[in-house]
DOTORLO-54398 format. One record per residue (C-alpha): x, y, z; chain. Coordinates in nm, 3 decimals, m for minus. Layout:
     east    north       up  bavex
        X        Y        Z      A
...
//
This chain:
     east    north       up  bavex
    2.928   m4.964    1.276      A
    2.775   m4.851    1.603      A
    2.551   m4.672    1.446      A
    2.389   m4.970    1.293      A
    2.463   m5.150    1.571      A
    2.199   m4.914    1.776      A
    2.022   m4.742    1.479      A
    2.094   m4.444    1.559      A
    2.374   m4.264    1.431      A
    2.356   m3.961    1.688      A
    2.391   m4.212    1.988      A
    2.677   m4.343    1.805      A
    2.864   m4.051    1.786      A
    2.819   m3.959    2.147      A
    2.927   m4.312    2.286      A
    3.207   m4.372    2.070      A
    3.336   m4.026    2.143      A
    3.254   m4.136    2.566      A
    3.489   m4.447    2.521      A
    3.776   m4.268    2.384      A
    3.777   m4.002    2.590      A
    3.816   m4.284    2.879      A
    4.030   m4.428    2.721      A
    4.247   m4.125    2.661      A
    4.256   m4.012    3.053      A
    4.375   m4.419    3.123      A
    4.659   m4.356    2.839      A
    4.733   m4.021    2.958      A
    4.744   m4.169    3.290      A
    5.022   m4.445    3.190      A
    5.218   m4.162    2.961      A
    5.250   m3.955    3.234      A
    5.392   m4.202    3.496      A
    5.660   m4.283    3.277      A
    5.753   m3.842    3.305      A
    5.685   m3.855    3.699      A
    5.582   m3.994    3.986      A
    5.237   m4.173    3.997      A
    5.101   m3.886    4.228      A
    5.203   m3.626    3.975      A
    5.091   m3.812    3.719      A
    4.735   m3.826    3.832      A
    4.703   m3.466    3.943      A
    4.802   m3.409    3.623      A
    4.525   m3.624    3.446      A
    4.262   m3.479    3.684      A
    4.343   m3.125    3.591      A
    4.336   m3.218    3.217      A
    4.055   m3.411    3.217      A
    3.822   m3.135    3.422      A
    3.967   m2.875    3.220      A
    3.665   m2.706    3.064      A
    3.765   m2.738    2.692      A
    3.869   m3.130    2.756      A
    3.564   m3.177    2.930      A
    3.338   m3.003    2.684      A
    3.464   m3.105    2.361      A
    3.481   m3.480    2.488      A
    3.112   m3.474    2.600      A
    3.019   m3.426    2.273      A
    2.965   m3.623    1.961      A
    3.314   m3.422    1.859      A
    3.616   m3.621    1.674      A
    3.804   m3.443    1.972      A
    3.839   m3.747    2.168      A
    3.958   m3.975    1.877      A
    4.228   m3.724    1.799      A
    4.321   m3.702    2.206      A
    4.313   m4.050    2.236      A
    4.505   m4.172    1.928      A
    4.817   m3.879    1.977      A
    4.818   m4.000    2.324      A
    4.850   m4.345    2.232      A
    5.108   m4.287    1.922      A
    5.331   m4.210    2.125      A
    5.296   m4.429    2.487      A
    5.331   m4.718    2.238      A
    5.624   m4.617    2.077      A
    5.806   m4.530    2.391      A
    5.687   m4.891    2.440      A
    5.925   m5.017    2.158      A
    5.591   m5.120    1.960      A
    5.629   m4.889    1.662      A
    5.404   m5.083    1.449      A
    5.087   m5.020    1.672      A
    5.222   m4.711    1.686      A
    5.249   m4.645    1.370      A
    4.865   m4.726    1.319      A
    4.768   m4.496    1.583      A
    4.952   m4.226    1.423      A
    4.809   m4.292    1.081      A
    4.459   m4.276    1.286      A
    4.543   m3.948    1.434      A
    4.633   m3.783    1.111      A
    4.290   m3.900    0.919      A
    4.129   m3.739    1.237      A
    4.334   m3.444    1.203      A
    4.521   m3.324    0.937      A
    4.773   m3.208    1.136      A
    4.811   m3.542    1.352      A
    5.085   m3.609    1.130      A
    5.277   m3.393    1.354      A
    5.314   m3.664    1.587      A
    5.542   m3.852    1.349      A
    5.806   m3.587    1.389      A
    5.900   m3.708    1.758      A
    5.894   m4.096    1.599      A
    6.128   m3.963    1.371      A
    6.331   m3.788    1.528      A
    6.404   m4.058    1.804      A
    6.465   m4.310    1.530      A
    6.725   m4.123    1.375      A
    6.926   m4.010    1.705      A
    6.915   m4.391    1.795      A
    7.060   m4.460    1.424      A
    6.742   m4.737    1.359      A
    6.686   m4.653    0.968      A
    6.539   m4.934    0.905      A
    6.236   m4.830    1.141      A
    6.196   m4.524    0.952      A
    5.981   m4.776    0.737      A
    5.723   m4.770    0.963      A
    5.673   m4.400    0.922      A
    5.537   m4.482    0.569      A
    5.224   m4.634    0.742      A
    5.103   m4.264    0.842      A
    5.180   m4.128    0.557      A
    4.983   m4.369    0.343      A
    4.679   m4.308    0.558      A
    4.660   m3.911    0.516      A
    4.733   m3.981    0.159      A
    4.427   m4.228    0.106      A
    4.231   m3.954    0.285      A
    4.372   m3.677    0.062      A
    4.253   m3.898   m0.263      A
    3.904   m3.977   m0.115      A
    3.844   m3.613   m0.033      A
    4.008   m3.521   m0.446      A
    3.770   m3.754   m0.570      A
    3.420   m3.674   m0.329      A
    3.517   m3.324   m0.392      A
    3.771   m3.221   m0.648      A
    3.965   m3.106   m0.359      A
    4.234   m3.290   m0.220      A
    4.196   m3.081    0.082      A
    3.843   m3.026    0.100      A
    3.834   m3.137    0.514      A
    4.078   m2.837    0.543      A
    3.876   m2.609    0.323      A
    3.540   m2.667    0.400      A
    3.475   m2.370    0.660      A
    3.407   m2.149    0.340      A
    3.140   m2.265    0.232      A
    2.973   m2.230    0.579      A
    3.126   m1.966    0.725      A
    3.056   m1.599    0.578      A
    3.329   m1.412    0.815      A
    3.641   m1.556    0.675      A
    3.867   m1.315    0.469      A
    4.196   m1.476    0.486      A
    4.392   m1.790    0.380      A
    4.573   m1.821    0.689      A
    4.345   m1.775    1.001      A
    4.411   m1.584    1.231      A
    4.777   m1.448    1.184      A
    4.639   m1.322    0.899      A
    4.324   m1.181    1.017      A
    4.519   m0.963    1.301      A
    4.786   m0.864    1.059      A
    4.522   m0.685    0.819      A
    4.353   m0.538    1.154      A
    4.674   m0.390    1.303      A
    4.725   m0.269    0.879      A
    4.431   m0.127    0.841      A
    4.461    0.055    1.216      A
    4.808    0.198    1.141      A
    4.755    0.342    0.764      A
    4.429    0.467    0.962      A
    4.158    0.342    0.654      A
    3.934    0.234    0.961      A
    3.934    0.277    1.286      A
    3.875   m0.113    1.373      A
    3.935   m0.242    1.742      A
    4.228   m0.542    1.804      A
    4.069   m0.857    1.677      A
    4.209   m1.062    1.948      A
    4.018   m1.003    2.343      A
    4.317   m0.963    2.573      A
    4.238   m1.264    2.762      A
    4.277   m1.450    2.446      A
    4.625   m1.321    2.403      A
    4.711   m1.431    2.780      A
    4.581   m1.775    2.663      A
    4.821   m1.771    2.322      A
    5.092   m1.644    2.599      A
    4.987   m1.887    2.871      A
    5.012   m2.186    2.556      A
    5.298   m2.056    2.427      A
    5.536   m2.067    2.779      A
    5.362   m2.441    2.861      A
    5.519   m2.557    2.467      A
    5.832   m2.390    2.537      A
    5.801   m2.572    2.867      A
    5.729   m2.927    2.714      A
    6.130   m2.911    2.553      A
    6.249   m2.996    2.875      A
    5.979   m3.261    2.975      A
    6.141   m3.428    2.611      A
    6.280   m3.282    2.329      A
    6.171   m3.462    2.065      A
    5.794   m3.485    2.190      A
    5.809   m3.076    2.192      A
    5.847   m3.080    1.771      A
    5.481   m3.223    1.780      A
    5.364   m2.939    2.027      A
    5.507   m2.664    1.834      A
    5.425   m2.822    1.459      A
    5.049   m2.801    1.642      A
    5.037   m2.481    1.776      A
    5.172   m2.324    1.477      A
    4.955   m2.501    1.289      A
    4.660   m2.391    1.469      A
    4.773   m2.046    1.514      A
    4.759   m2.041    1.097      A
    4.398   m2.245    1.063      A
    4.191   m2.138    1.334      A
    3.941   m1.886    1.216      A
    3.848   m1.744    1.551      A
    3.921   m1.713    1.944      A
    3.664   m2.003    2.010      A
    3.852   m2.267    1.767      A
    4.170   m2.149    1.882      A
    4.133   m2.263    2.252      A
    3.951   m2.593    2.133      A
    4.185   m2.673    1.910      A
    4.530   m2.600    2.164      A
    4.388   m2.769    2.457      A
    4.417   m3.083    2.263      A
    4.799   m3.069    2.242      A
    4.862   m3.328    2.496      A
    5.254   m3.231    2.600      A
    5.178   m2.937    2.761      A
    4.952   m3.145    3.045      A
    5.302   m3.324    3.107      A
    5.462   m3.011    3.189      A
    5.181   m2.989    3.533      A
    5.429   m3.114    3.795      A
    5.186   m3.114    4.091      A
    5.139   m3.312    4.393      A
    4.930   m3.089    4.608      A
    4.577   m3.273    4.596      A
    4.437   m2.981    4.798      A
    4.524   m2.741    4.519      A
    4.385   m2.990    4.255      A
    4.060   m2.975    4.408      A
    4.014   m2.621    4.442      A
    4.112   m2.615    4.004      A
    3.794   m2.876    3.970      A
    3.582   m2.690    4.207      A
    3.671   m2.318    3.919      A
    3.684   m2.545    3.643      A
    3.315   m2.700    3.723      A
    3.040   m2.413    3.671      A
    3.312   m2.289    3.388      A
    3.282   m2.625    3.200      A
    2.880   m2.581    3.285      A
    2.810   m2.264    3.119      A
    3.055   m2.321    2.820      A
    2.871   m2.655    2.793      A
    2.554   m2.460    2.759      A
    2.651   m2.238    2.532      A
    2.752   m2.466    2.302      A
    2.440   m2.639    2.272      A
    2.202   m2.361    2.289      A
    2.368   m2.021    2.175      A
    2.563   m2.174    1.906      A
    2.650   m2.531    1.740      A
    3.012   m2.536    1.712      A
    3.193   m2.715    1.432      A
//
């Protein structure tokens, strides 16, 4: 619609994808004040927002933003008590990403430790959006998960079914029954990352317990899908908990994160547009 609105569907892309990512650091911004205090709360946003994978992937005409935005949102509403907006915003989160379902599981688990059934209802709504999604892609394609598939057809360096898990396990076979002598697949500063990720998810179950299901559905979801070290930290700086776990008030030390995060969000930015289109 905005693309006919301007005539130019490139445009389009980029400003719809500039007014949710707004949108998302205002959401974040009210999500996170209902975790901590309002000064924590926007130390917090600033270092999320300025992060250079956030600040990359959301200057871009990317889908990133939409997903961002409408996990965020999912879930400030429904800690609102409006589960039917909600609800929406969940089913829009799971036809951006597959996986966006995940952020059901804290809906559902809240409803049923308050004993609300009858809300469970709601949860339908989701579920009847990836499932329109799955049929539109069965009958485009003849695959119900052709979104989820797709990278094969474009993508000659794929050999497994189950990203990189997979991937590292036939390295590390293939190194210990000595057939080749193949370096580890993963850079080590990729595996601090996974570490780094992994510790702020553990972290998130005691910011709230039933938000943390969604981070860990995601990150072992991504963990089996990505295909390589680049997707992998797109895809995990998206899980939105783990910026609730940043308990900082120190603006001084907040600045000095923008000031490293700056030229690094510069030079990925570049890259991206001129070594290599990503997605």
């Amino acid at each position: 619609m905005v693309g006919l609105l301007f005539g130019n569907y490139w445009f389009a892309a980029f400003l719809v994808a500039q007014v949710f990512a707004l949108a998302s650091l205002v959401v974040f911004q009210l999500l996170a004040e209902s975790y901590m205090r309002p000064k924590e709360a926007l130390c917090a946003t600033l270092l999320m927002a300025t992060f250079p994978y956030i600040s990359v992937f959301t200057t871009l005409g990317y889908s990133e933003a939409l997903f961002l935005f409408s996990t965020i949102s999912t879930w400030y509403l429904y800690r609102k008590g409006r589960i039917g907006a909600s609800s929406l915003l969940a089913g829009l989160a799971s036809l951006t990403r597959i996986y966006g379902l995940a952020i059901v599981l804290p809906m559902f688990l809240d409803i049923v430790k308050s004993k609300r059934y009858r809300k469970l209802l709601y949860l339908a709504i989701p579920a009847a959006f990836l499932a329109s999604w799955f049929l539109f892609c069965y009958v485009s394609t003849g695959d119900p998960l052709a979104s989820w598939t797709d990278e094969k057809w474009f993508t000659s360096n794929i050999d497994s079914k189950f990203g990189l898990v997979q991937t590292i396990l036939n390295q590390l076979l293939r190194g210990l029954v000595g057939a080749v002598a193949v370096p580890f697949f993963i850079d080590p500063p990729i595996l601090v990352a996974l570490s780094l990720f992994a510790y702020l998810i553990v972290k998130t179950w005691q910011v709230d317990r039933s938000l943390s299901t969604y981070a860990v559905t995601v990150f072992g979801s991504v963990i089996f899908t990505a295909t390589n070290q680049l997707a992998l930290l797109r895809f995990l700086t998206f899980i939105f908990p783990i910026w609730l776990t940043i308990r900082v008030r120190n603006l001084f030390f907040v600045t000095v994160c923008i000031a490293f995060f700056a030229p690094v969000t510069l030079l990925l930015w570049l890259y991206a547009i001129n070594v290599t289109f990503i997605g």
